[in-house]
ZAFI-890909 format. One record per atom (N, C-alpha, C, O): y, z, x. Coordinates in steps of 0.02 Angstrom, whole numbers, plus 50000, padded with zeros to 5 digits. Layout:
YZX ...
***
This chain:
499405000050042 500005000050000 500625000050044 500815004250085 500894994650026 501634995550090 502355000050028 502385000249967 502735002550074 503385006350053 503895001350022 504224996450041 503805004749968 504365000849928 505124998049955 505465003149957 505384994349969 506064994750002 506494999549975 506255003249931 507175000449994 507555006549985 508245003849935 508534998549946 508365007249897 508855002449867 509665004949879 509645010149912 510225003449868 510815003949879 511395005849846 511235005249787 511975007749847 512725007549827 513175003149858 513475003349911 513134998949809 513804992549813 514334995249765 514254998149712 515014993449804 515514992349723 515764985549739 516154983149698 515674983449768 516054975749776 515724969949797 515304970249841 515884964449770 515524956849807 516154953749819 516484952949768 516404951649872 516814947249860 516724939549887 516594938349945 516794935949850 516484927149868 516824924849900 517304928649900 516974918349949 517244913950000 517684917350035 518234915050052 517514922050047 518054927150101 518274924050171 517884920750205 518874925250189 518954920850242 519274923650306 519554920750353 519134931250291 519404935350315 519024941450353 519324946050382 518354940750348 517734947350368 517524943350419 516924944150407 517524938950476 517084935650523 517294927250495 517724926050452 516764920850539 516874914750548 516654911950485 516264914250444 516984906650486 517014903950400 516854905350338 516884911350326 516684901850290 516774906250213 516184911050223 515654910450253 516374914450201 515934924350208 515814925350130 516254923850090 515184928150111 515174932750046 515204939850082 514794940650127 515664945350067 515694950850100 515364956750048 515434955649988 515004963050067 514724965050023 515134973450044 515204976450098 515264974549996 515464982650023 515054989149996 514984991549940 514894990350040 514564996650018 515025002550009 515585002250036 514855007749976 515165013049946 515115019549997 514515019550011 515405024950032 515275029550056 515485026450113 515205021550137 516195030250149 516195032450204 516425038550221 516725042050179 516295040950295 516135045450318 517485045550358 517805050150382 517595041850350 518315042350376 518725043350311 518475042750256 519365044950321 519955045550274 520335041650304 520825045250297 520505037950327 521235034250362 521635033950303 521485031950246 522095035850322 522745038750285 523005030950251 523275030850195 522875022750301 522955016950254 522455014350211 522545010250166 521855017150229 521295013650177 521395009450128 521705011950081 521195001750117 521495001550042 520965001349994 520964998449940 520415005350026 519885004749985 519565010249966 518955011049970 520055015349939 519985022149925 519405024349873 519295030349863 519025019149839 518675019949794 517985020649814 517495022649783 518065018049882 517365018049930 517115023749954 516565023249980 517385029349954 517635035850002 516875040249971 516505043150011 516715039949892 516225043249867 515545041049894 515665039049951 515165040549887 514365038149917 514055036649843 513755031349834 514145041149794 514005039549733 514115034949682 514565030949695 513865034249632 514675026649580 514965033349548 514685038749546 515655031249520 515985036249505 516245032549436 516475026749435 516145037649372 516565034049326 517285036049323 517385042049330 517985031049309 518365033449332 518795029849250 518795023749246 519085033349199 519385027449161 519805021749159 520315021549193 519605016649119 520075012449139 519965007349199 520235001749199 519615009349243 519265006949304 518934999549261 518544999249213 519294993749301 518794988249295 518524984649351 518664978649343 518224985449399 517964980549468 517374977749456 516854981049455 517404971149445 517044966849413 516924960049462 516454956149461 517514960149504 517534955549567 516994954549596 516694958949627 516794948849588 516284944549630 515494943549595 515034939949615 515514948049536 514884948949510 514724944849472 515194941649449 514114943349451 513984938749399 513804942049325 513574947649315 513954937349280 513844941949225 513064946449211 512974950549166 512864945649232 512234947549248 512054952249305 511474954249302 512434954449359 512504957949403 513034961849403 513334962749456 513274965149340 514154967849329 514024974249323 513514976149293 514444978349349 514554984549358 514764987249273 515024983049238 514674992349251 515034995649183 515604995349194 515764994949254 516234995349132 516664995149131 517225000749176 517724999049207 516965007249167 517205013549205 516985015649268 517105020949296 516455008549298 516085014249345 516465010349402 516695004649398 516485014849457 516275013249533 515725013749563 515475019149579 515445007249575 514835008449619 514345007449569 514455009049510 513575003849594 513205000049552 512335000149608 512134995549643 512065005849597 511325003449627 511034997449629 510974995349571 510844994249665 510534988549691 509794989549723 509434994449732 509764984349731 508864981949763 509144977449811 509694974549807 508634976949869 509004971949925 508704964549894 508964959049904 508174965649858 507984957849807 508594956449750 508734950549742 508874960049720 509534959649673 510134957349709 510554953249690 510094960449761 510744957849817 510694951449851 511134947549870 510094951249854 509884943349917 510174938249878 510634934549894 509714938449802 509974933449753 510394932349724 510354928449676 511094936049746 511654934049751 512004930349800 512334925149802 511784936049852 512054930449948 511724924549931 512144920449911 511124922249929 510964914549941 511174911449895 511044905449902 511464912549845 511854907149813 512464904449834 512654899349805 512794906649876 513224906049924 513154900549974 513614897049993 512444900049995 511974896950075 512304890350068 512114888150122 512474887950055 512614881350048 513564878950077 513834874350107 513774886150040 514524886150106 514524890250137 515084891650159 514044894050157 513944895050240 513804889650286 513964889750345 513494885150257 512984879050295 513614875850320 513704875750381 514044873350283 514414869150275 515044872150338 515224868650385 515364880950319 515794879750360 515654884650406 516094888850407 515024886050461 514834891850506 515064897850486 515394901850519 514824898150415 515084907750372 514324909850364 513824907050386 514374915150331 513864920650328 513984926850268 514414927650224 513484930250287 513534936650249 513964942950307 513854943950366 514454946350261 514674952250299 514624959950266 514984961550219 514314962750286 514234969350240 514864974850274 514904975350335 515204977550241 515844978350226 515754986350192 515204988950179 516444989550181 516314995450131 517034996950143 517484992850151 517075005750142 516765011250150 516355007750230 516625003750268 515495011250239 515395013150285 514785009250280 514355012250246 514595003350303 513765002550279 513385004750325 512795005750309 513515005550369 513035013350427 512925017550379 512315018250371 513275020950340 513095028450311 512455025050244 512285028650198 512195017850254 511565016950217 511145013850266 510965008550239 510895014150323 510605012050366 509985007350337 509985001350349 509435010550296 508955008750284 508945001250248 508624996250265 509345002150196 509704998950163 510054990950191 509924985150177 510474993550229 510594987250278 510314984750325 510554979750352 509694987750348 509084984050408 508914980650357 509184975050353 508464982750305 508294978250261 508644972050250 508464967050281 509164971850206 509714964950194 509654962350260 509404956750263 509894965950336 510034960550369 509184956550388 509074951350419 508754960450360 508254955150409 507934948250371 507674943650401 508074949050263 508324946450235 508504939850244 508134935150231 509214939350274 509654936850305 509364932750357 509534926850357 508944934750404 508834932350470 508294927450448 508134922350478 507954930350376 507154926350360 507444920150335 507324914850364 507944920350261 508394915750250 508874911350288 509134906250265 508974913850349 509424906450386 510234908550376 510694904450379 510324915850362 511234917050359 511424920450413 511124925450433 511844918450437 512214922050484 512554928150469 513034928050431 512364932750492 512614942250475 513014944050513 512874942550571 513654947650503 514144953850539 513904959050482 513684957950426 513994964450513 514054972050509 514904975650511 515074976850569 515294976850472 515974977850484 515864984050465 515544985150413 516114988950502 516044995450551 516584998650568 517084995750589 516515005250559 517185009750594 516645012350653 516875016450693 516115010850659 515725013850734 515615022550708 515635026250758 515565024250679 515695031950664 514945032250641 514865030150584 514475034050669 513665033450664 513265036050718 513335034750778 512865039450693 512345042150739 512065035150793 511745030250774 512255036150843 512175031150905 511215028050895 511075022450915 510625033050859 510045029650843 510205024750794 509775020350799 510515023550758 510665021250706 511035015050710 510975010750666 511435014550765 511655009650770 511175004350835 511344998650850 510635007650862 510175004250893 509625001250850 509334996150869 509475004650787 509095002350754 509204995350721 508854990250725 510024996850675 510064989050663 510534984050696 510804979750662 510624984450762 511014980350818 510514974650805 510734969050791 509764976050809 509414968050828 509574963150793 509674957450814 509614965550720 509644961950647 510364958350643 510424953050612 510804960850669 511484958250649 511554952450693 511184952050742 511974947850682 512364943750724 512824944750760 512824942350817 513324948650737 514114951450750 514114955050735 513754956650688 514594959950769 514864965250736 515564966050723 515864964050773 516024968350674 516564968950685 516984975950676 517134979850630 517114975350752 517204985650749 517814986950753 518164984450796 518004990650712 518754991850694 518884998950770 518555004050776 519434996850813 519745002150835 520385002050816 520674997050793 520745010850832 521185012050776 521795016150835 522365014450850 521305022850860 521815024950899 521355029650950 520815032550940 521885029151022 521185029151076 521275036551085 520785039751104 521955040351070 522215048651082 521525050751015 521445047850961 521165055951041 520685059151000 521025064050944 520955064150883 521425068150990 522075072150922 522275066350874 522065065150817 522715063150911 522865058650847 522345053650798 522335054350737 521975049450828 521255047850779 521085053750734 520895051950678 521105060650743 520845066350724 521095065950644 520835066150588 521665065550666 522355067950610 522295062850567 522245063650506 522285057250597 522455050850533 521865047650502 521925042650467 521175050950516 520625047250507 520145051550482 519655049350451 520255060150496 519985062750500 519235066250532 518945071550520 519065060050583 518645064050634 518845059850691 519325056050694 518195061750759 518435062050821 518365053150838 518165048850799 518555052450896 518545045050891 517985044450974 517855039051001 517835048950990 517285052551044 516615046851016 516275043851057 516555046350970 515695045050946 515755036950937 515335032650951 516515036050904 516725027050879 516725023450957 516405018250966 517175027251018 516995023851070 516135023751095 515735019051101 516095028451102 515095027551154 514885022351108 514865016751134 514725022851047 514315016451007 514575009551028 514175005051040 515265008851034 515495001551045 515444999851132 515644994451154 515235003851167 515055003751241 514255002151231 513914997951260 514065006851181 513205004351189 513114996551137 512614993151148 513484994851097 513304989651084 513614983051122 513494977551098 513944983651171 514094979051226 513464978251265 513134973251279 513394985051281 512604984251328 512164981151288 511904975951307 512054982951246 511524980051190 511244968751192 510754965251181 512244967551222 512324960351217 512354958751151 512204952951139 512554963151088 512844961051041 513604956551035 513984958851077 513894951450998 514334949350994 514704953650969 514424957150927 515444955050983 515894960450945 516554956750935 516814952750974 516764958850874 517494954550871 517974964950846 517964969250802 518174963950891 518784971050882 519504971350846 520094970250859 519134973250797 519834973650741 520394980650730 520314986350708 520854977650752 521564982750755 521904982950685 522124977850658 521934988150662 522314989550616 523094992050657 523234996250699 523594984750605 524084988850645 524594992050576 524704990050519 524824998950623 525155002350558 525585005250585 525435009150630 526235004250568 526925006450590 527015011350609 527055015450564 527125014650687 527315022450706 526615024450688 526785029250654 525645024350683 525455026650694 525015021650728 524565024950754 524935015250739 524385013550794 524785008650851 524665007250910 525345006550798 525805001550827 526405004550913 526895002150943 525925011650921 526305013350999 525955008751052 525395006251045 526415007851108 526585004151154 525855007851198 525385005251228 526055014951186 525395020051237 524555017751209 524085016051246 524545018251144 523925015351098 523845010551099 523315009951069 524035004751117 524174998051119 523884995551204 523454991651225 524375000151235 523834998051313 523325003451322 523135003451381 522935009751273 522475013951295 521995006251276 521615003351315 522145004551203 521215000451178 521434995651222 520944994151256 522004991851243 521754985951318 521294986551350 520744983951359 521664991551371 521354996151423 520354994551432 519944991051462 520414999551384 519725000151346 519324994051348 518844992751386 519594990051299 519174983651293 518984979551336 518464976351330 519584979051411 519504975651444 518914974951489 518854969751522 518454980251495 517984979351501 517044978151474 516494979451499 517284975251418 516744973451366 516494967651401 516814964151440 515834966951383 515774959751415 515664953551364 515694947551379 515504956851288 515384952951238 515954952751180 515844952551119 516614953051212 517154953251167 517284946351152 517474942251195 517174944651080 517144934551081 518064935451043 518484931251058 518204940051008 518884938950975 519274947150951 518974952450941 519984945850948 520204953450932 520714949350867 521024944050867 520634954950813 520864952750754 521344957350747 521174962950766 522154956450715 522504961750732 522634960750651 522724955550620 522584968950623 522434968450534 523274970550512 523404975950537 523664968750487 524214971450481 524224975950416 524054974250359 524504983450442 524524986150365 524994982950311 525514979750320 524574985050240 524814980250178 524644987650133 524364992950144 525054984050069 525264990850022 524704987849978 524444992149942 524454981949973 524084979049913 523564984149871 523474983549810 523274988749910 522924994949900 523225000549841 522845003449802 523995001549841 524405006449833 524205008849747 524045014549729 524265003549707 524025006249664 523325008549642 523235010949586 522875007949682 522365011549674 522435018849674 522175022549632 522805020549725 522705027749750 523135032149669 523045037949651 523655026349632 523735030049573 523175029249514 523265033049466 522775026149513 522185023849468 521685030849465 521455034549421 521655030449538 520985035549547 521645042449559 521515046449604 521955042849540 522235052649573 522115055249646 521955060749667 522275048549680 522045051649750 522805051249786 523275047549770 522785055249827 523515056649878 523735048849920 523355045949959 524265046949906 524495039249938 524995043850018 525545046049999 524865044750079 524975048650131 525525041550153 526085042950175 525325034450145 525725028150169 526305027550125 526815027350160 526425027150068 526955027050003 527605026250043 528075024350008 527745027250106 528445026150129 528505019850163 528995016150158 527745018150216 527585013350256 527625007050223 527385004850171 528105004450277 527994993950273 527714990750308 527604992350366 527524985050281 527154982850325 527264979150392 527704974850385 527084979450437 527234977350521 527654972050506 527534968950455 528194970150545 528704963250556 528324957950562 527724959350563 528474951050567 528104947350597 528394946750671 527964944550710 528734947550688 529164947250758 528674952150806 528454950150860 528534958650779 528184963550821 527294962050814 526904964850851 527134958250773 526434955050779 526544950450813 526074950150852 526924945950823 526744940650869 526994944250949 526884940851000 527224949350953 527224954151026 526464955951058 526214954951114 526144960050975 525644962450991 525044957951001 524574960251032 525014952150980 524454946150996 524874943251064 524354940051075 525194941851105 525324937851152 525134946651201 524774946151251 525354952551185 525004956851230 524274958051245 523994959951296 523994956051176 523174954751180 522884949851221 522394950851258 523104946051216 523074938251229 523094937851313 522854933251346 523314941951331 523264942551412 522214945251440 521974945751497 521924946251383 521414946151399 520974940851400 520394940351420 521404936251373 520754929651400 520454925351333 520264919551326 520524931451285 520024930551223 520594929551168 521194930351179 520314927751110 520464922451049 520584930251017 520234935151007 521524927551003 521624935650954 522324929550897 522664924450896 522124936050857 522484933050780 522554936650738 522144940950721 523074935650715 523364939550660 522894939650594 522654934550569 522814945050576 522334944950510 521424943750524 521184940350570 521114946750485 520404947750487 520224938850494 519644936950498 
***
């Protein structure tokens, strides 16, 4: 008798994404993470559970047949319920070198869950990223390194006090994983969130250089600019908006911060 596969928490599908990794992407987000970053705009992800919330409609990307309840966040799955959504997709992946990207919240904090999908994935012929805050038991991220294609690992801020404060844990565990998945010879594309007066210092700015510059599998650095588009969520759900004053980065000081990247050699750009 073999073990049943393990099933999941999604709240989101989103279709021809063009923004999670290389060409059109179906991105899948899983529910539950383990950070608070004070910009999140995906505050609804934060529970591990579905949450009914009123009024709540996220219905994005689903088929009528795969739709979440009207109030809920978050929707148990089967990695057979999920597949047969990604491969309906396969056909503009084929077309423009896209893939599947599993997304959240945290899809580390479902490990089992996502070995499964990605190997899925690997049997079917799609190209996989893993999009990651690195915040994971370091076995865990050896387990499903083989399965993925890419990874795309968000760094944020390299001062551990400050990561502490704005993210709520240490940033001690987000570096070693992204050192061991270099060794690993995984592909990594390093995504910067930039956010005014808290990642956008000149000191934070040359610590992750710094840092990165010695990766050996760094193929691209994506610089994410903070956006308010999120904002009304945080009044939907009753959760604390900590950004409510913040604008979003200039374009004058993004094109600073990509020509400072850009001294590494590697393919950097504004936006995921």
């Amino acid at each position: 008798m073999t073990n049943a596969l393990p099933n999941g928490i999604i709240f989101n599908i989103q279709r021809f994404a063009i923004n999670d990794g290389p060409g059109i992407r179906t991105t899948v987000f899983f529910k539950g993470c383990p950070l608070r970053c004070w910009w999140c705009h995906n505050p609804e992800s934060h529970k591990t559970l579905p949450e009914k919330i009123d009024g709540c409609n996220l219905r994005r990307g689903f088929d009528q047949s795969f739709t979440m309840q009207k109030d809920e966040i978050g929707k148990e799955v089967s990695v057979d319920e999920l597949m047969n959504e990604i491969v309906k997709d396969k056909i503009f992946f084929e077309e423009s070198v896209g893939g599947v990207t599993f997304s959240g919240g945290e899809p580390l904090m479902q490990p089992e869950f996502l070995i499964e999908l990605l190997k899925e994935c690997n049997s079917n012929g799609i190209y996989s990223a893993v999009d990651t805050s690195g915040y994971a038991d370091t076995e865990i991220i050896n387990q499903v390194a083989p399965y993925s294609d890419l990874f795309l690992y968000d760094l944020k801020m390299m001062n551990d006090e400050v990561h502490q404060k704005y993210t709520g844990v240490s940033n001690q565990l987000i570096l070693k994983n992204l050192i061991e998945l270099d060794q690993l010879g995984k592909k990594i594309i390093i995504r910067i969130p930039v956010v005014p007066d808290i990642t956008d210092s000149d000191e934070n700015l040359r610590a992750i250089r710094g840092f990165i510059s010695y990766l050996n599998n760094l193929v691209e650095i994506d610089l994410l600019p903070y956006h308010r588009a999120g904002e009304g969520k945080y009044k939907k759900y009753g959760k604390e908006n900590k950004m409510d004053k913040t604008e979003s980065p200039d374009s004058k000081n993004l094109e600073s911060i990509k020509q400072f990247f850009s001294e590494l050699k590697c393919k950097v750009k504004i936006g995921g």
